[in-house]
Phi, psi and omega in degrees: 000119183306182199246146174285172187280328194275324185243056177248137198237140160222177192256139195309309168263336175239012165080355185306136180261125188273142173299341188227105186338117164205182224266330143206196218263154174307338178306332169115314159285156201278193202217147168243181171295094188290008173277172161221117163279111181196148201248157189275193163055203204259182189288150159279166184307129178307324192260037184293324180296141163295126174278322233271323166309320156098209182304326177304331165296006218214030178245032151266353176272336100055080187266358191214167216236146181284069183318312174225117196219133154236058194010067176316149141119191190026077141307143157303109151260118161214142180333147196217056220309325175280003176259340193058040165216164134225143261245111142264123198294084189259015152283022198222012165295180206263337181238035187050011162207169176323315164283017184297027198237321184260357145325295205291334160310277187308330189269302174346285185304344189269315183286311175327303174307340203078034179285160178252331185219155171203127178252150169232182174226157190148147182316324240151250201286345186275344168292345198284280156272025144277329200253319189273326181285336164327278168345263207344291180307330196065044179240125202298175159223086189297121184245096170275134206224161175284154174270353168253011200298151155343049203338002194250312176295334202266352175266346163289320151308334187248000161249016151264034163106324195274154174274119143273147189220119157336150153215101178302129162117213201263167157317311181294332195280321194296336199292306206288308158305352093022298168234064156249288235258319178311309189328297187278043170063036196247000149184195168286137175269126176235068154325152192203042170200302171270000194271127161260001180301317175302355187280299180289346152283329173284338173270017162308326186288339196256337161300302203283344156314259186309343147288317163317317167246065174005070196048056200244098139279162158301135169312321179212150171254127166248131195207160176285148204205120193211234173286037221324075132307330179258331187261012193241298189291335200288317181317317189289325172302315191281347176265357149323301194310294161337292205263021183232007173062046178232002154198169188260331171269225063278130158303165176286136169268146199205088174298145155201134206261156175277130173289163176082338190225057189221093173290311173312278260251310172310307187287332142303311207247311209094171205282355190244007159288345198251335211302177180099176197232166193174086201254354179263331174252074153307327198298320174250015173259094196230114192282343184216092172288130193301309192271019198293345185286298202303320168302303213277321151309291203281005132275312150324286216290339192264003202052047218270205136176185175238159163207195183219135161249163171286170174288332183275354168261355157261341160280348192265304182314310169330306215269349166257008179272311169278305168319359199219019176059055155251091190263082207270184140244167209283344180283330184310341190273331181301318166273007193249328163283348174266334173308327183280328209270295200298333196279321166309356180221008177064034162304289194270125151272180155306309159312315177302124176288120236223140179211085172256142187287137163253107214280316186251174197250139184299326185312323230263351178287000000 
């Protein structure tokens, strides 16, 4: 089935446009929207938006209409005087964490196509709300999980409907059983690493920010980075933003990585900038990002940078996270423990205005 022009892909490198939907480009790299969604003439009035539309008041930015919604979005931005930033709750999305923003997107672009299944793969939340919007659609759903996932993530999956299917072995073997049953045609890949419909859904995160600071961007974003669905999407929001003229500026992108696992933070630093072990942002540990040229532009170009934390510096951070009534999981913990690491080596001053996303909900521990 040819593609509407609006939901048409071409690939991030070698520019090819495919006729058809698929999951990447033959080159092997992954593929975006080759339109740009951006609305013509200067920003409206902040309070021109509906909140009652959610994330969804944003769909001239946008490639599809909100087929499948449970009316996500515009999380609380609030002040956060002891960190000197402030904190957006993306825990209070409907399946507790940030991807319900490119789910509920990505399952859209899926009921437009006519899909009937769709798999995905993943630690946890992104399986989560793949599996609940799937439910939404009435579209079945295959969740490929890691064999230690959280009995708490894995339940969410099987009690919105979807079949998890166990995989013995690293985060890369689940990947790999994953895309064996696309391969042989056994579903849609609604990816949160290959999709780009999740993308166009996570920049969502950076419209709701500057409506929320009345078309203001932050001097800087700090956000947790495993395959930067979010930190990746959010860039894209802000430079959407840019380039429709609605802020004068960009933030600095500011990664933070699980040590043993920051493939960014290496490719910046060397390899003893990543070193170390980091078992509490399970959320991110990912060695090889699918998207890593892109991230690693989209840090340059913001002057941006990675780092890697430790598990005791994501714990100390948890617990002061919760004290002060953020009811987080432990990956939620990494940029707000890197706000500190990064104000300490003088990236951020004490002055620079800070927004970091709190990604997941503490229920899900």
């Amino acid at each position: 089935m040819a593609l509407p022009p609006e939901l048409r892909l071409r690939c991030s490198d070698c520019g090819n446009e495919p006729a058809e939907w698929t999951w990447r480009c033959d080159c092997g790299a992954p593929l975006d929207f080759a339109a740009d969604f951006r609305p013509d003439g200067p920003a409206p009035a902040p309070d021109a938006f509906d909140a009652r539309r959610g994330l969804w008041s944003f769909d001239d930015f946008l490639p599809v209409g909100p087929n499948v919604t449970l009316g996500e979005g515009l999380t609380p931005l609030v002040d956060a005087p002891e960190w000197g930033a402030s904190f957006k709750l993306e825990y209070v999305f409907p399946t507790g964490s940030f991807k319900d923003r490119g789910a509920t997107v990505t399952l859209s672009v899926a009921d437009e196509l006519g899909v009937e299944r769709v798999v995905e793969d993943s630690s946890g939340n992104a399986g989560a709300a793949i599996a609940t919007y799937a439910a939404r659609a009435g579209i079945d759903a295959d969740v490929y999980v890691p064999a230690a996932v959280k009995a708490t993530k894995l339940r969410a999956v099987e009690r919105a409907g979807a079949t998890p299917v166990r995989v013995e072995g690293s985060r890369e073997d689940v990947t790999d059983a994953c895309l064996d049953a696309v391969r042989a045609g056994d579903g849609w890949y609604a990816s949160h690493a290959w999709n780009p419909a999740f993308f166009a859904g996570t920049a969502t995160f950076a419209y709701e920010v500057v409506l929320q600071r009345d078309w203001s961007a932050p001097d800087a974003v700090v956000s947790p980075l495993g395959h930067g669905t979010l930190f990746l999407g959010a860039y894209r929001g802000f430079r959407a933003l840019s380039d429709a003229g609605w802020i004068d500026e960009m933030p600095r992108f500011l990664g933070a990585q699980a040590a043993g696992y920051a493939p960014i933070a290496e490719a910046l630093h060397g390899r003893d900038a990543a070193a170390g072990e980091n078992d509490a942002a399970d959320g991110i540990q990912i060695r090889e990002p699918v998207r890593k040229d892109q991230i690693l532009d989209a840090i340059e170009e913001t002057g941006g940078d990675a780092i890697a934390l430790s598990e005791g510096a994501v714990e100390r951070e948890l617990d002061a996270l919760h004290g002060r009534g953020f009811y987080v999981e432990s990956t939620s913990a990494v940029a707000p423990a890197a706000l500190r690491e990064y104000r300490e080596r003088g990236v951020i001053d004490a002055t620079d205005d800070v927004v970091i996303p709190l990604t997941g909900s503490g229920m899900k521990t």
